[in-house]
KENU-145932 format. One record per residue (C-alpha): residue in three letters; residue number from 1; x, y, z. Coordinates in pm, 1 decimal. Layout:
% KENU-145932
+-----+-----+----------+----------+----------+
| res |   n |     east |    north |       up |
+-----+-----+----------+----------+----------+
| ALA | NUM |        X |        Y |        Z |
...
+-----+-----+----------+----------+----------+
This chain:
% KENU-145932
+-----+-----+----------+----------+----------+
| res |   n |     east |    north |       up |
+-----+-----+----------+----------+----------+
| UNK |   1 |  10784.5 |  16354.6 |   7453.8 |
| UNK |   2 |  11105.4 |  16585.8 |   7435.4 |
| UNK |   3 |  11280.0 |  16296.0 |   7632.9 |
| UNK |   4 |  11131.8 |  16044.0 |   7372.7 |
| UNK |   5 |  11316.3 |  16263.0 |   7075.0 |
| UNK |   6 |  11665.6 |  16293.5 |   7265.9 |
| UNK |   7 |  11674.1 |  15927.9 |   7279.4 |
| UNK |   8 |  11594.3 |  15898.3 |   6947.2 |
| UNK |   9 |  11765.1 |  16213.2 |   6714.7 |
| UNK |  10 |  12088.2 |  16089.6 |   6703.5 |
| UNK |  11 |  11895.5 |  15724.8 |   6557.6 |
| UNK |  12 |  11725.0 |  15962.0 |   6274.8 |
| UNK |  13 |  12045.5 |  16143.0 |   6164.0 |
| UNK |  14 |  12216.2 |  15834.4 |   6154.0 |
| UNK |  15 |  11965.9 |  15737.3 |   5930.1 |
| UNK |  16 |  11925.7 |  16055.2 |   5706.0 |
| UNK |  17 |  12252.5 |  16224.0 |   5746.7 |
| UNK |  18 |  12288.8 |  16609.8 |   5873.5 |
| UNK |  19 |  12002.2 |  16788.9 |   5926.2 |
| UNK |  20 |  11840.7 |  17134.3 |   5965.6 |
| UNK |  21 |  11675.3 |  17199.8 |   6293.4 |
| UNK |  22 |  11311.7 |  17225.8 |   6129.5 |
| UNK |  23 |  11370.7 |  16898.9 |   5895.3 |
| UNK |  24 |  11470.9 |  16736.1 |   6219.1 |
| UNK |  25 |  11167.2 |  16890.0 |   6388.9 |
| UNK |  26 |  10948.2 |  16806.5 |   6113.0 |
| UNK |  27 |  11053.6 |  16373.3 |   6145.9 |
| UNK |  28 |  10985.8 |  16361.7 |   6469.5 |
| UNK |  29 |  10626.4 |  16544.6 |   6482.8 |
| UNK |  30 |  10547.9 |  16261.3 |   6214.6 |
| UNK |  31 |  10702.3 |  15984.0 |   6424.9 |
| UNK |  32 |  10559.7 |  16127.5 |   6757.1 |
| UNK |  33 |  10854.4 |  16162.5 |   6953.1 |
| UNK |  34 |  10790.8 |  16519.0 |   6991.5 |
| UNK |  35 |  10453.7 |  16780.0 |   7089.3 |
| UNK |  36 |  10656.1 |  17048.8 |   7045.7 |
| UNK |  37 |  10528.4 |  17344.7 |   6768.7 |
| UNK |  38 |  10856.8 |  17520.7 |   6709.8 |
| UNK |  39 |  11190.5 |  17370.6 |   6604.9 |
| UNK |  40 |  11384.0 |  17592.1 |   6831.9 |
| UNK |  41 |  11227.1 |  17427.6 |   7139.1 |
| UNK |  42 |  11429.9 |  17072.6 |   7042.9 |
| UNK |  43 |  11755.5 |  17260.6 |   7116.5 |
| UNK |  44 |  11818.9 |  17216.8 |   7440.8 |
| UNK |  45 |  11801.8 |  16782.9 |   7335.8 |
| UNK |  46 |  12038.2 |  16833.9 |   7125.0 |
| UNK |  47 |  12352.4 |  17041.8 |   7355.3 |
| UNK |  48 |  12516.3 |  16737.7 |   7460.8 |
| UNK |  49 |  12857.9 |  16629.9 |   7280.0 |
| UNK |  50 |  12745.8 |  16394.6 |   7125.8 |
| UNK |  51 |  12592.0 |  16618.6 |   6868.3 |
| UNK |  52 |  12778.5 |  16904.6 |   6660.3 |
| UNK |  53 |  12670.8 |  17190.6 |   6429.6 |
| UNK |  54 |  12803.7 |  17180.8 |   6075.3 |
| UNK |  55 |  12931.7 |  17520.0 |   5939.4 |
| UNK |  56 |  12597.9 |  17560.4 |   5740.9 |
| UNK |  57 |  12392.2 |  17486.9 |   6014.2 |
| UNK |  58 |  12271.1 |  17204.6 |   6031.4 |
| UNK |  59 |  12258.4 |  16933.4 |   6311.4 |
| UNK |  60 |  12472.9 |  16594.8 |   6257.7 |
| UNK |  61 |  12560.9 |  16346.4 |   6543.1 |
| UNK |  62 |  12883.2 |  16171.4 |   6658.7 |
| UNK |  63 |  12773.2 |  15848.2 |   6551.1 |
| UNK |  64 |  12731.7 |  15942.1 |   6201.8 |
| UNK |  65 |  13080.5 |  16118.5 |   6219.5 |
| UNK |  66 |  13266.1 |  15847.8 |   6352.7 |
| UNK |  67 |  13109.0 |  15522.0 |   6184.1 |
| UNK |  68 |  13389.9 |  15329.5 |   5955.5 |
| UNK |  69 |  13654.8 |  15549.3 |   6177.2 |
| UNK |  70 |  13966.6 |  15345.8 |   6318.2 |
| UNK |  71 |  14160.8 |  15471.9 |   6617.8 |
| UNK |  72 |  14467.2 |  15282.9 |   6727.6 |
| UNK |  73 |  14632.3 |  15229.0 |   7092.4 |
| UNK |  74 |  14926.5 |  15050.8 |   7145.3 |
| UNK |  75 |  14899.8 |  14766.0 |   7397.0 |
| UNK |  76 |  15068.7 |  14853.1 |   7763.3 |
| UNK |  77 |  15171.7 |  14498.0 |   7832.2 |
| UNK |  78 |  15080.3 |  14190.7 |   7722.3 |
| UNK |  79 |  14661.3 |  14211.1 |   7707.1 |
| UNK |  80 |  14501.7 |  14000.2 |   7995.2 |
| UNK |  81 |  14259.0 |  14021.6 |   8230.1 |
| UNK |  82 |  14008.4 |  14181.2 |   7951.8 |
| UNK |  83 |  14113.8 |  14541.3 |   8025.5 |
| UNK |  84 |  14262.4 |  14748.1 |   7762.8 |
| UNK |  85 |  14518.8 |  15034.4 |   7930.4 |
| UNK |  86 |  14519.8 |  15346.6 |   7698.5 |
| UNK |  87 |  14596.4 |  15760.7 |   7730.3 |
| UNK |  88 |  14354.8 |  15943.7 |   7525.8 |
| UNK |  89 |  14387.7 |  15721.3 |   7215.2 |
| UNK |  90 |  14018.2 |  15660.4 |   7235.7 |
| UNK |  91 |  13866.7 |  16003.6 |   7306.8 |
| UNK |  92 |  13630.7 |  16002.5 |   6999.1 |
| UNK |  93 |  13464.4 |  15708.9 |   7109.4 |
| UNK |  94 |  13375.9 |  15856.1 |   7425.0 |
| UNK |  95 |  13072.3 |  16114.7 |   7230.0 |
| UNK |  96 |  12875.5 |  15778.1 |   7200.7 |
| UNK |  97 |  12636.6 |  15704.2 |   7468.8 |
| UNK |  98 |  12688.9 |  15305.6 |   7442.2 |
| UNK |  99 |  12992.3 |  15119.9 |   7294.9 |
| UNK | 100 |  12818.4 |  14773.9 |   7153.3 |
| UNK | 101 |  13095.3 |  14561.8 |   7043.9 |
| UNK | 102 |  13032.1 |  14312.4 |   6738.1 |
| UNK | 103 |  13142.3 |  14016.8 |   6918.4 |
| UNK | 104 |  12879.6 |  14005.9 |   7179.9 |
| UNK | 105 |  12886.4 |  14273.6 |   7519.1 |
| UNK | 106 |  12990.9 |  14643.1 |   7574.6 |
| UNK | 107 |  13309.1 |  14791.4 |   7638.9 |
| UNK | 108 |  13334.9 |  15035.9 |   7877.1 |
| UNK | 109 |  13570.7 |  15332.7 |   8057.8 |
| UNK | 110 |  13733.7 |  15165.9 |   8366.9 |
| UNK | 111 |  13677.9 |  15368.1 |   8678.2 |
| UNK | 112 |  14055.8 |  15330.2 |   8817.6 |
| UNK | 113 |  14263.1 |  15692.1 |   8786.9 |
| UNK | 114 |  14468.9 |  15544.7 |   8464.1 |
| UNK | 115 |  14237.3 |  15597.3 |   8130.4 |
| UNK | 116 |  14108.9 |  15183.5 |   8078.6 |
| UNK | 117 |  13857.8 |  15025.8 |   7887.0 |
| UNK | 118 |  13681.1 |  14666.2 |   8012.1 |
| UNK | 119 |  13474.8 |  14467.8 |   7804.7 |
| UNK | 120 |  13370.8 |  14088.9 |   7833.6 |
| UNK | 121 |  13592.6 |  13784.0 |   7849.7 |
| UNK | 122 |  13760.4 |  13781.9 |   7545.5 |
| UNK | 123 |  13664.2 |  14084.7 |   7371.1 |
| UNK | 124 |  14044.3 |  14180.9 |   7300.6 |
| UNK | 125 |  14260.0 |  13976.5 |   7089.1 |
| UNK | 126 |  14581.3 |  13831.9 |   7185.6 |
| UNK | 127 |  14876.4 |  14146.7 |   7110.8 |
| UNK | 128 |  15252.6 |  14214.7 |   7260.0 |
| UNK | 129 |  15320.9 |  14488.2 |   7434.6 |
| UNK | 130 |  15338.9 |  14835.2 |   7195.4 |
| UNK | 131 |  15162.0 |  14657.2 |   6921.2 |
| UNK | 132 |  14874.6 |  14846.2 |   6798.4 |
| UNK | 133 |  14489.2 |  14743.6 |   6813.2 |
| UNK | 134 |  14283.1 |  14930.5 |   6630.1 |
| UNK | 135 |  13866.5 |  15009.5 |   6735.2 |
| UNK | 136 |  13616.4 |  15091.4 |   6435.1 |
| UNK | 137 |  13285.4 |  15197.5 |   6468.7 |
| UNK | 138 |  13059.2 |  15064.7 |   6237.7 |
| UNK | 139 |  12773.2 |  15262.3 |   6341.0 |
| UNK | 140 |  12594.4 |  14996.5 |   6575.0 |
| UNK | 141 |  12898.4 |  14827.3 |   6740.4 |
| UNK | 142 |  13277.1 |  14844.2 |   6782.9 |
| UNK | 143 |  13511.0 |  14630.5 |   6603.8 |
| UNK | 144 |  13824.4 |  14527.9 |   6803.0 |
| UNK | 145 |  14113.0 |  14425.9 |   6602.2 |
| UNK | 146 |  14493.2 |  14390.3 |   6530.5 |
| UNK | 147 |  14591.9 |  14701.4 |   6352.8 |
| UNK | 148 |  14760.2 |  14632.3 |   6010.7 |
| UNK | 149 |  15098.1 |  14829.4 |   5948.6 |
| UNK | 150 |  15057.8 |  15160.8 |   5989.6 |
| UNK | 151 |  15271.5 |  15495.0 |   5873.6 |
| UNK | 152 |  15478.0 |  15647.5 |   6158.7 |
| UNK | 153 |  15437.6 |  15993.7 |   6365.2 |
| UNK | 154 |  15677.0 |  16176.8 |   6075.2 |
| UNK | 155 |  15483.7 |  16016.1 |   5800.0 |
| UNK | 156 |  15339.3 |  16254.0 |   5537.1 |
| UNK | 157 |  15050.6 |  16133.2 |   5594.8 |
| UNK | 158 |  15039.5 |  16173.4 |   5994.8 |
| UNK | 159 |  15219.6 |  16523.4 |   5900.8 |
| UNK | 160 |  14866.6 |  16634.3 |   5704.8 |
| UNK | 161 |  14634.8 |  16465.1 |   5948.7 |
| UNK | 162 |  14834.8 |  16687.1 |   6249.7 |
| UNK | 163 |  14821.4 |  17023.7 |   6041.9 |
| UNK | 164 |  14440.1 |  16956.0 |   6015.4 |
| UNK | 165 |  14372.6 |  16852.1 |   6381.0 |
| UNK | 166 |  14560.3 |  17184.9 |   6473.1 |
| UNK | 167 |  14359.6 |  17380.2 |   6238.1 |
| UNK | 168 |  14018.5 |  17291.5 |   6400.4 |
| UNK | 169 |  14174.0 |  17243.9 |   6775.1 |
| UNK | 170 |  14285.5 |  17660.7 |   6718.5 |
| UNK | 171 |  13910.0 |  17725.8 |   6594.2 |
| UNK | 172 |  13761.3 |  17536.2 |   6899.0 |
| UNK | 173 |  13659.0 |  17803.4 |   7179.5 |
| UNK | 174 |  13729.0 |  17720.5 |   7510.0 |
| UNK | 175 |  13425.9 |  17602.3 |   7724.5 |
| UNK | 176 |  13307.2 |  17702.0 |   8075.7 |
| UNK | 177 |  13522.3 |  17521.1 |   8331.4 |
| UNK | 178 |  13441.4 |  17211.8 |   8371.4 |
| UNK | 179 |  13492.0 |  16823.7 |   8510.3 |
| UNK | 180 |  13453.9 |  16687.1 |   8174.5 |
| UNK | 181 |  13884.3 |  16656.0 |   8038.5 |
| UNK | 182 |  13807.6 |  16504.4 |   7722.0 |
| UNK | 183 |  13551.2 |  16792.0 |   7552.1 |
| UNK | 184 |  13808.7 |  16981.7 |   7352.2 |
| UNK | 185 |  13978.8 |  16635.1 |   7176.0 |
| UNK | 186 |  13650.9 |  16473.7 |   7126.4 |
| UNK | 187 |  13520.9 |  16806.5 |   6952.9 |
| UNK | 188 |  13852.4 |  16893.0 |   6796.7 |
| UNK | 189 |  13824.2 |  16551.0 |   6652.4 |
| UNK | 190 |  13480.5 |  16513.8 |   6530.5 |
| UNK | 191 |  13507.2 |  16885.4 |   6389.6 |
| UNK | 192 |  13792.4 |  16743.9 |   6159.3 |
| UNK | 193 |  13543.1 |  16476.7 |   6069.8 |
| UNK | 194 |  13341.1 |  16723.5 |   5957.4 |
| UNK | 195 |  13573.8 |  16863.5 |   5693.8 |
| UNK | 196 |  13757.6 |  16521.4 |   5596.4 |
| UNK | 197 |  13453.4 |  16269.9 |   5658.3 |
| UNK | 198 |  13742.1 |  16019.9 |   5572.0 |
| UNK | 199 |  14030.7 |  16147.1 |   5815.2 |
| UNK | 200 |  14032.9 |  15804.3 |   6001.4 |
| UNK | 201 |  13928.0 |  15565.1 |   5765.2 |
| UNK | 202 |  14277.4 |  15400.3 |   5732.1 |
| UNK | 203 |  14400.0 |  15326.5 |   6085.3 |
| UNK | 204 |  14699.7 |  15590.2 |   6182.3 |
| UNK | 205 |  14907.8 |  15589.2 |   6461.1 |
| UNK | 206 |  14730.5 |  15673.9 |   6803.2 |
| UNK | 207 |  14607.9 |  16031.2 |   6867.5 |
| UNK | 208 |  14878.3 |  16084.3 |   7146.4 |
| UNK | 209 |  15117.0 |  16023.5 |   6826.8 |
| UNK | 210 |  14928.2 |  16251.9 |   6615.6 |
| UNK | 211 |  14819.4 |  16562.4 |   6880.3 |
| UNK | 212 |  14899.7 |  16906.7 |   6683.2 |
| UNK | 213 |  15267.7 |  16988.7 |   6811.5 |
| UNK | 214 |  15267.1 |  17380.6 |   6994.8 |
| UNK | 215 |  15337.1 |  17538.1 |   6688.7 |
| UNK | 216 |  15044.3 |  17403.8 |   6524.2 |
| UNK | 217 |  14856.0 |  17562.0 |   6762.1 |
| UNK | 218 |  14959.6 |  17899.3 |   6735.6 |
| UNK | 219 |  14759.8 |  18194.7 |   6579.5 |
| UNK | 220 |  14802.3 |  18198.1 |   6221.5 |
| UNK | 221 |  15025.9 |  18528.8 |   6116.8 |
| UNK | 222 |  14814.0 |  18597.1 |   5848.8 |
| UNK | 223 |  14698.0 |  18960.8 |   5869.5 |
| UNK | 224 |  14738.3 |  19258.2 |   6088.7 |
| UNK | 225 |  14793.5 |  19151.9 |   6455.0 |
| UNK | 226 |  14582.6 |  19256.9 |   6733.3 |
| UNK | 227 |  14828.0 |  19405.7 |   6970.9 |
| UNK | 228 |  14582.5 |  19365.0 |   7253.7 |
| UNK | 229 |  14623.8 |  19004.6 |   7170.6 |
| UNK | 230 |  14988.0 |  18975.9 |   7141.9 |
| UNK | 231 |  15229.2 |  18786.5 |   7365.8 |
| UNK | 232 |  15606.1 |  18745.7 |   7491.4 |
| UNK | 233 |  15733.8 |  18373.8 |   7528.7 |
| UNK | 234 |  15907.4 |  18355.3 |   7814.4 |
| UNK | 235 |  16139.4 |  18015.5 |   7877.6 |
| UNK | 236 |  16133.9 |  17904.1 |   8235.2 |
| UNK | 237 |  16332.6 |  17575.5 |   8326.1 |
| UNK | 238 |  16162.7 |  17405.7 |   8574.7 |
| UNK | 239 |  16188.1 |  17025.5 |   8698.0 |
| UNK | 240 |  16059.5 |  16779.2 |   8426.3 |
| UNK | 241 |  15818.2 |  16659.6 |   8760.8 |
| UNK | 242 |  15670.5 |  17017.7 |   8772.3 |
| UNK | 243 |  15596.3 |  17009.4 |   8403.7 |
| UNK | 244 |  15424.9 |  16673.6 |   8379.2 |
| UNK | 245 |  15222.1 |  16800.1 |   8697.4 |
| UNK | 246 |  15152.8 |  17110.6 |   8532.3 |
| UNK | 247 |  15053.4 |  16951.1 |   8199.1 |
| UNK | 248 |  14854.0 |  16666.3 |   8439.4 |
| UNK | 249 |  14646.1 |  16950.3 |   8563.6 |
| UNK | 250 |  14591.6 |  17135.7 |   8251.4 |
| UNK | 251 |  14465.2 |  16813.9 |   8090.9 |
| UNK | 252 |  14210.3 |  16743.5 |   8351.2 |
| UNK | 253 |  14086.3 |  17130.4 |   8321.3 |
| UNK | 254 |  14041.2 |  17096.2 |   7901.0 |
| UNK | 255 |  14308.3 |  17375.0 |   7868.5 |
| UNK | 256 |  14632.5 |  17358.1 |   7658.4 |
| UNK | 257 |  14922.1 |  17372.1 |   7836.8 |
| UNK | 258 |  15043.7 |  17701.3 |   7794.0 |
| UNK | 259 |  14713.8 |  17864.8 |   7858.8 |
| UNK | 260 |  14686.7 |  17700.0 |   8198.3 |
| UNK | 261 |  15027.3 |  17867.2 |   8295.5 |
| UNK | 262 |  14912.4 |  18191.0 |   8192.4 |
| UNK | 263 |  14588.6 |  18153.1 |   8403.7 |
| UNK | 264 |  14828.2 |  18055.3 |   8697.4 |
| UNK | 265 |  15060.4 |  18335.0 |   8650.9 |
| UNK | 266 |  14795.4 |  18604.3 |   8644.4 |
| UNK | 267 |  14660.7 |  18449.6 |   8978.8 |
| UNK | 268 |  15032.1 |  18466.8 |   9095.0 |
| UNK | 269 |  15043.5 |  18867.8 |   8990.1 |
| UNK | 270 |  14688.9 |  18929.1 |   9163.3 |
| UNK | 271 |  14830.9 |  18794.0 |   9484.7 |
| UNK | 272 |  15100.9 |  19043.0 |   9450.8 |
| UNK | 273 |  15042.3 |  19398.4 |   9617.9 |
| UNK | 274 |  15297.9 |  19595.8 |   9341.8 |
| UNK | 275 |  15488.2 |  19909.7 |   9454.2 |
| UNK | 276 |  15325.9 |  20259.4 |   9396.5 |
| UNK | 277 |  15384.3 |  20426.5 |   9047.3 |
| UNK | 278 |  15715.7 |  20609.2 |   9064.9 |
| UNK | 279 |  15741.9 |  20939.1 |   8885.5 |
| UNK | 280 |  16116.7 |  20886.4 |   8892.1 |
| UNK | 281 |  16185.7 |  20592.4 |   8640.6 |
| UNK | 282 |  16606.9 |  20611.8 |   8793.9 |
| UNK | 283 |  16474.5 |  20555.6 |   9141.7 |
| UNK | 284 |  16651.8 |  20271.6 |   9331.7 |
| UNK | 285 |  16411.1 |  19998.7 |   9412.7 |
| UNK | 286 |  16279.8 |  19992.8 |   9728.4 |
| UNK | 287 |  16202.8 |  19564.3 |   9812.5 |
| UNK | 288 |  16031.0 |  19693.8 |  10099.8 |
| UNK | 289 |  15741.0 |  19828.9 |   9892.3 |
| UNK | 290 |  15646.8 |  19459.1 |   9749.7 |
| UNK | 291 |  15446.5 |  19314.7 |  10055.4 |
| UNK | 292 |  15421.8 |  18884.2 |   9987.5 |
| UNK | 293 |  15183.6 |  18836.8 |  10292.2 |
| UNK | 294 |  14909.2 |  18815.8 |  10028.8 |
| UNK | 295 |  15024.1 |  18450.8 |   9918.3 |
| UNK | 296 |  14874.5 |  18292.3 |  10188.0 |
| UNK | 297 |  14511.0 |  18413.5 |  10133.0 |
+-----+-----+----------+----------+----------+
């Protein structure tokens, strides 16, 4: 019967909105998707991302969160051939288990390397390349349409909607490593949902146009500083290849940028056998002492 209820939870808060674990436990003892005597025990159903805990504590679902929500993409190319070429415009969508659309059919993430969405003949209307087309859930199926005119990037209102998408992407915690690249936007987005149920109501330029800039995600100064926590930026030119590559690889990981440089400069350090502690602070340096064999392990 637990199977029975994870099929069918995100259904009842759809229905009736947020709920506590034991209100939630309580509809579906009555509706007999569940055997189950204590709440806690429905947990586990509930772990996957399409779900999220509200800051009181109670349980709401993605499809709640995201219904009358428009996110843009601009078109590639011309549109043809039914398959919609995007970057990670269309993360948010990806917390629901099916995509219905209201014109008949499903759309669907492409399996080629490049992020795409397929859908049946005709499911995307007729656009020039860089125009925008905007998807809205309407809680059962996706609406595909031309986006009206929208603000730009340095809008005031794209301005507000960054500084809140950097507030809740600083307060997300990192995951375990995984497979999965899209976790932290998906959450970082539907967490914002939580505080401004009305964030994407009015279709704004795409996500990739609207992604918290570096400083937004920075600590806030606020307070006393943790000097365990502190940290010296360092600027390193390197090739623009090496930092797309870079960046490439942090994305698939889930990690911001910068973070995923640390990580690969403390491996670099822990490859390096460093020279004995010298009493002598005005000794010359001996480059003998720094042994580079280790790289190859």
């Amino acid at each position: 019967m637990t199977r029975a209820f994870a099929s069918a939870a995100a259904d009842l808060l759809l229905e009736h909105g947020p709920l506590s674990l034991v209100d939630l436990h309580t509809l579906a003892v009555e509706q007999g998707l569940t055997r189950s005597k204590t709440p806690s025990s429905l947990r586990p159903s509930l772990s996957c991302d399409q779900y999220v805990v509200r800051p009181d504590g109670r349980v709401d679902t993605a499809a709640r969160l995201l219904r009358d929500q428009s996110f843009t993409t601009r078109a590639r190319a011309t549109v043809h051939e039914d398959v919609l070429w995007t970057y990670r415009d269309l993360d948010p969508l990806v917390a629901l288990p099916r995509l219905p659309l209201a014109t008949g059919g499903e759309m669907t993430r492409g399996a080629s390397a490049v992020e795409s969405w397929t859908g049946p003949a005709g499911w995307l209307p007729a656009v020039a390349a860089g125009e925008l087309l905007a998807l809205r859930w309407d809680g059962a199926a996706v609406h595909v349409e031309v986006a009206p005119p929208t603000s730009d990037g340095s809008s005031e209102r794209a301005r507000d909607v960054r500084e809140v998408l950097g507030r809740h992407a600083r307060g997300q915690r990192h995951r375990s490593w995984s497979y999965e690249p899209r976790s932290s936007l998906t959450q970082t987005v539907l967490s914002a949902l939580v505080e401004e149920p009305e964030l994407f109501t009015t279709p704004l330029p795409p996500l990739r146009e609207l992604l918290p800039l570096p400083e937004d995600l920075r600590p806030q100064d606020a307070g006393e500083r943790d000097r365990e926590r502190t940290a010296t930026i360092v600027e390193v030119p390197v090739p623009l290849r090496t930092h797309e590559e870079l960046a490439r690889r942090a994305d698939l990981l889930g990690e911001r940028l910068p973070d995923y440089v640390s990580l690969l400069l403390t491996a670099a350090a822990d490859r390096v056998q460093l020279p004995a502690p010298r009493l002598d602070r005005y000794e010359p340096y001996d480059p003998d002492v720094v042994h580079l064999d280790r790289w190859g392990r």
